[in-house]
N, C-alpha and C positions, 0 to 999 in steps of 0.2 A: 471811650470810643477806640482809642487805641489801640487797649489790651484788646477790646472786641477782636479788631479787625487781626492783632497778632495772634488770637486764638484760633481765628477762622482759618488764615495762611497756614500754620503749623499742624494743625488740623486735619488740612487738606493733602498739606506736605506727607503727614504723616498717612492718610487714607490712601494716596497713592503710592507711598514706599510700600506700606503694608499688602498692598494689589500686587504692584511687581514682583515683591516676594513670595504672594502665594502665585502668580503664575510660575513664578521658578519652581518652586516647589512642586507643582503639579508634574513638568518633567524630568522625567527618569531615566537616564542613559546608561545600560552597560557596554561596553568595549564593543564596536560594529554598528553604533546607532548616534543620530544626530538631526540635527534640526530637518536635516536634507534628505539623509539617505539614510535608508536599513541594508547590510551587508549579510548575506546568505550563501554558504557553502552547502557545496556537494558533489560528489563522486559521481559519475554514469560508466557503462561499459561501453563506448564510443567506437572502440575496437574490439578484437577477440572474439570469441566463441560466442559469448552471450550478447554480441552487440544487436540482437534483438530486438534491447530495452533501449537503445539510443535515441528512439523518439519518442520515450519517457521526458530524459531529459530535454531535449528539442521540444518538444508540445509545452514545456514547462517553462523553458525562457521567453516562447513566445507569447505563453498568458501572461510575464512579468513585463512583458515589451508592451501588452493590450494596459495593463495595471499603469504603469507610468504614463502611456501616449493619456490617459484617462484624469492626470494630476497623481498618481501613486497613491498610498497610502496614510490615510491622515495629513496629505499633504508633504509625505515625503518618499523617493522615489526608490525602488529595489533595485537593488546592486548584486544579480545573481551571478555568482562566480562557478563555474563549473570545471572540474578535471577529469580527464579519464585515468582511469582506475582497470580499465581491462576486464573487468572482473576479478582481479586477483586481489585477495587481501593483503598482501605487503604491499600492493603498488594504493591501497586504500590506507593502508596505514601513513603511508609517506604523503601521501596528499590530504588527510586529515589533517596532519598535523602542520603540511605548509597551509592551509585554511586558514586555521585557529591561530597560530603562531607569527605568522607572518602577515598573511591578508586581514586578520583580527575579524572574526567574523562575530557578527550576534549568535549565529546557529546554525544547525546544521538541517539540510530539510531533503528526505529522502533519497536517503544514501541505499544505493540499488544491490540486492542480494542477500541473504541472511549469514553466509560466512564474511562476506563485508564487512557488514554491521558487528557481527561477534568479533573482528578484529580490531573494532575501534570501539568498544563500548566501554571497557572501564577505562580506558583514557579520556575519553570525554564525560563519564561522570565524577572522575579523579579534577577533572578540570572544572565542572560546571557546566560544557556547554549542550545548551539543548540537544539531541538526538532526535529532530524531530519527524514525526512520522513516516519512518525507518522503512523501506521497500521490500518487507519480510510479515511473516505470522509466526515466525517461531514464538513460542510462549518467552522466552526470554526477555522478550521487546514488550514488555505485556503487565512489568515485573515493576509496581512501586514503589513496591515494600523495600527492593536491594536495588533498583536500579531507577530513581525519581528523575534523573535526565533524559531518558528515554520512551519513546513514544513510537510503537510501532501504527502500522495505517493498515496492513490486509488484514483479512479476515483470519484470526485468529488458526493459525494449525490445527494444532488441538482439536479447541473448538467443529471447525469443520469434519476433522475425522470422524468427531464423534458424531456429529449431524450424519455422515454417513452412514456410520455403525446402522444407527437407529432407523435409517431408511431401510436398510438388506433385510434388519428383522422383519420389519415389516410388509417387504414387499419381495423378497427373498430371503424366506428363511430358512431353505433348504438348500444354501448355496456354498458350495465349495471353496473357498475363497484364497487365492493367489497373489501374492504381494509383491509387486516391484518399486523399490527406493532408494532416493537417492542416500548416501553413506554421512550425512551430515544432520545436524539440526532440524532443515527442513522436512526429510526424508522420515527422521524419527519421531518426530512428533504426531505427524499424521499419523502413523502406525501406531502410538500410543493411544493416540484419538480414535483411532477405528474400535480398537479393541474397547477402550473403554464404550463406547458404545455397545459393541456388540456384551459387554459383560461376562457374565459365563457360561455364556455359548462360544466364545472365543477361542478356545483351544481347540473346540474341535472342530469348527466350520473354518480354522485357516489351516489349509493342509501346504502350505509352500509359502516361505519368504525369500527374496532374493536382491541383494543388495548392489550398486553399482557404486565406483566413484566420479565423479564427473570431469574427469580425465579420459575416462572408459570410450574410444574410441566406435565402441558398439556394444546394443546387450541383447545379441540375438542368442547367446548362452541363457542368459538368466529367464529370458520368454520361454526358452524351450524346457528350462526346468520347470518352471508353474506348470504349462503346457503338461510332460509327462505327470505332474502329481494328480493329476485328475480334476483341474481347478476348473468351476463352472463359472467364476466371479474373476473378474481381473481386476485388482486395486492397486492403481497407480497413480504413486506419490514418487512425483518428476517433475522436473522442467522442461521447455519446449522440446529440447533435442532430442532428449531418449524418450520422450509422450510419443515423435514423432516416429521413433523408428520401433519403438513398441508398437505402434498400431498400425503399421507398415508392417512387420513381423509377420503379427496375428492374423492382416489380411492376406498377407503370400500362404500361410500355415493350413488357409480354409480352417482356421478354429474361429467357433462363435461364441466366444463367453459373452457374458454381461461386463460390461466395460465403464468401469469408473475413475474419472481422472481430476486430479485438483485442480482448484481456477486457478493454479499459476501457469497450469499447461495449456489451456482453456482458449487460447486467443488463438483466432481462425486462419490469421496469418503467418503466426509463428510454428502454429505445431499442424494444424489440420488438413491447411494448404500443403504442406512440405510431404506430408504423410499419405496423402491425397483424399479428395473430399469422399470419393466412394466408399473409401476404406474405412473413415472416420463416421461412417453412418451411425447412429445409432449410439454412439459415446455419449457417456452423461455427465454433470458436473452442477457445480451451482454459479449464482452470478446475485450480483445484489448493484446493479449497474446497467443503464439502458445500452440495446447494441444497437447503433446504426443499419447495419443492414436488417434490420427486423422490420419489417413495413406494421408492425404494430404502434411505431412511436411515429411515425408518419402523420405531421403536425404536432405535436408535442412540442411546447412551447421551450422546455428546457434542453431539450436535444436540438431544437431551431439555434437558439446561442451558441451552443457548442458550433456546431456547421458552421454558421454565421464567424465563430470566429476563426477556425481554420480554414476559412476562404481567404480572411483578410491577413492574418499573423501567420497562417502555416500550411502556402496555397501546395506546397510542393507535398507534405504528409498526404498521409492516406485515411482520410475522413473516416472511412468505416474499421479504419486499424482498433481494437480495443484497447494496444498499447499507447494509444493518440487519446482515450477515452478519459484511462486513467492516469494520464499526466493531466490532464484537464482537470479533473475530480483533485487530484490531490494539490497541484495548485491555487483551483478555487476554496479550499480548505484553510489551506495556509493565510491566504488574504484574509478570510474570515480572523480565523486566531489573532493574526496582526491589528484589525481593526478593532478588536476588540483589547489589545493591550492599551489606545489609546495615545499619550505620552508617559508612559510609563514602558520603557523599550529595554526593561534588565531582561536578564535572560531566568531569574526566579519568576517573572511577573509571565514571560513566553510561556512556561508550564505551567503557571496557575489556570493561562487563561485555554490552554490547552488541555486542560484539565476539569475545565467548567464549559463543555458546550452542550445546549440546551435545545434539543429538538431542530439542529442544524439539516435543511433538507439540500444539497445539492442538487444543480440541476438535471445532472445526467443519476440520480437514484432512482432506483424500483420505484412505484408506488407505495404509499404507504412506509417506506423506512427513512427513520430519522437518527442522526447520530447524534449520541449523549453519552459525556463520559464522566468523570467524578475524580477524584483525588486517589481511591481507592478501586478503581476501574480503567485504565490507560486503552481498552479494548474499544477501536474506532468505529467501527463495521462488526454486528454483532448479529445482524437478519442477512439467512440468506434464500433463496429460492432453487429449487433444482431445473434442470435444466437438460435437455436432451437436440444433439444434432439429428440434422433430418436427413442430410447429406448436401445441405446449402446455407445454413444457418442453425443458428441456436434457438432452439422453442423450449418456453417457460413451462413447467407445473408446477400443480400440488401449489398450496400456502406457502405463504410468508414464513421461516420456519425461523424462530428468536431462541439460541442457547444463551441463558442463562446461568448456566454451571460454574464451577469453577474455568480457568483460564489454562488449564496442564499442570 
């Protein structure tokens, strides 16, 4: 009876060490995570020229503020650490690496601008740490094969150019075509994209390229060069400030080309508004992203969240801003990835599981698009829809358009 009962207690002894030790086991800490909290670094342009994107980051601490008021994540709360950075890449270099270094962060989650990002990219996969969903489309951020810490979130450069291209053949094929860009990654990749759409019709339907750098105080020169080349198409691959005085330009010029502009230039308040909305008639672009002021989502349960929480987290923003949109979207993404890491919080397990999502529908998405991406596809946002101002809002056409090509 003895041994019985010694065997039962030991047993038992033994079924409970063996439990405590697979609950250990189960979690997995890399440096910036703990029973309590996950730590998250990242850079905004707060100041300076492109503080545009400031309530990027702002829309994005206040969904990490809705995340925790809510119990956080798996039960442990976000600790989003933000710096400004200016936009200038030394001043992102030096605040990456007080992030990593000193505030020891798990990762890094939407570091704003694409020479940012290229300033800190092999340091942080020299280091390990996540790059994740990078506030760029340059193909670089896209790149698993040489860069596995990195995860860019816009829609692909490239990609898009080329969704362009393939729009002019089709609906202008007899179009002159005039190129303004900016002097960087971002600028050249579109341009790479366009063409490879257009294919080899491309040399001779672009009769003007014209490059700025984003120091360039103005580029009523380079407008007016397209202009004199006999350009019927304006392709403009920019950011808000020169989208905006390009198209300021072109409306003082009385020139009516066909006007096409990237979604980075694309938000109403940053370039359209500033540009003025008359002038902006008729600009096209794409979106894979509900707009607020489009009275088509008007009860739309997943734009009702969104409002619903920028009333309560972020009464002061501007609910219909698209830069309030997409800090929400890429927020609400992030929490996804995180929930899906579980306790298993290393920063190899953050890319897996950013790397394995599976028909992810966000609330503020088009209809119809879901984001999926694979080990061998880092590419977030890969449908887009085109898109035309009327002179008070942005109105959708034409299908769902999904490239599936290569990435640049």
């Amino acid at each position: 009876m003895k041994n019985g009962i010694f065997h039962l207690v030991t047993g038992t002894a033994l079924a409970i060490a063996l439990s405590a030790s697979s609950a250990y086991a189960q979690k997995k800490y890399d440096t910036g995570a703990t029973d309590t909290e996950i730590k998250i670094g990242q850079t905004v342009p707060f100041s300076g020229a492109y503080s545009v994107y400031a309530n990027i980051g702002k829309t994005q601490a206040a969904y990490m503020k809705m995340i925790n008021d809510q119990g956080g994540i798996n039960g442990r709360k976000v600790n989003l650490i933000q710096y400004d950075d200016a936009y200038s890449p030394p001043k992102t270099v030096e605040q990456i690496r007080k992030l990593v270094e000193s505030d020891e962060v798990l990762l890094t989650f939407q570091v704003i601008g694409t020479a940012a990002n290229a300033a800190v990219q092999k340091y942080l996969n020299g280091k390990k740490v996540p790059q994740l969903f990078a506030a760029t489309g340059a193909s670089k951020f896209t790149d698993p094969k040489n860069f596995p810490w990195t995860m860019g979130y816009n829609p692909n450069y490239f990609v898009e150019g080329r969704i362009y291209g393939t729009y002019i053949l089709k609906e202008h094929p007899d179009a002159k075509i005039g190129i303004l860009y900016q002097n960087d990654d971002l600028g050249k990749d579109y341009v790479n994209g366009l063409k490879a759409g257009l294919g080899d019709k491309a040399a001779k339907m672009i009769v003007a390229e014209a490059s700025y750098e984003v120091s360039d105080p103005t580029i009523d020169s380079q407008v007016l060069k397209i202009k004199d080349a006999g350009a019927t198409l304006f392709y403009s691959a920019t950011t808000p400030k020169q989208a905006a005085q390009a198209i300021r330009k072109i409306h003082e010029l009385a020139w009516k080309p066909v006007h096409i502009l990237d979604i980075n230039a694309s938000p109403v308040s940053a370039t359209l508004q500033p540009a003025g909305l008359e002038a902006s008639k008729g600009v096209i672009s794409v979106q894979y992203g509900k707009d607020p002021a489009d009275p088509t989502w008007k009860g739309d349960p997943g734009l009702q969240k969104y409002l619903d929480f920028m009333a309560k987290y972020f009464p002061e923003g501007d609910k219909m801003n698209t830069v309030n949109t997409y800090g929400y979207s890429t927020a609400q993404l992030l929490v996804q990835v995180l929930k899906q890491c579980g306790d298993n919080l290393t920063r190899e397990n953050v890319m897996k599981q950013a790397a394995s999502l599976k028909d992810v529908v966000l609330d503020l998405a088009l209809p119809g698009m879901k984001i999926n991406t694979g080990p061998n596809d880092y590419r977030v946002n890969k449908q887009l829809q085109m898109m035309k101002f009327n002179g008070e809002r942005w109105e959708l056409f034409g299908p769902i358009l999904e490239d599936a090509g290569p990435a640049g």
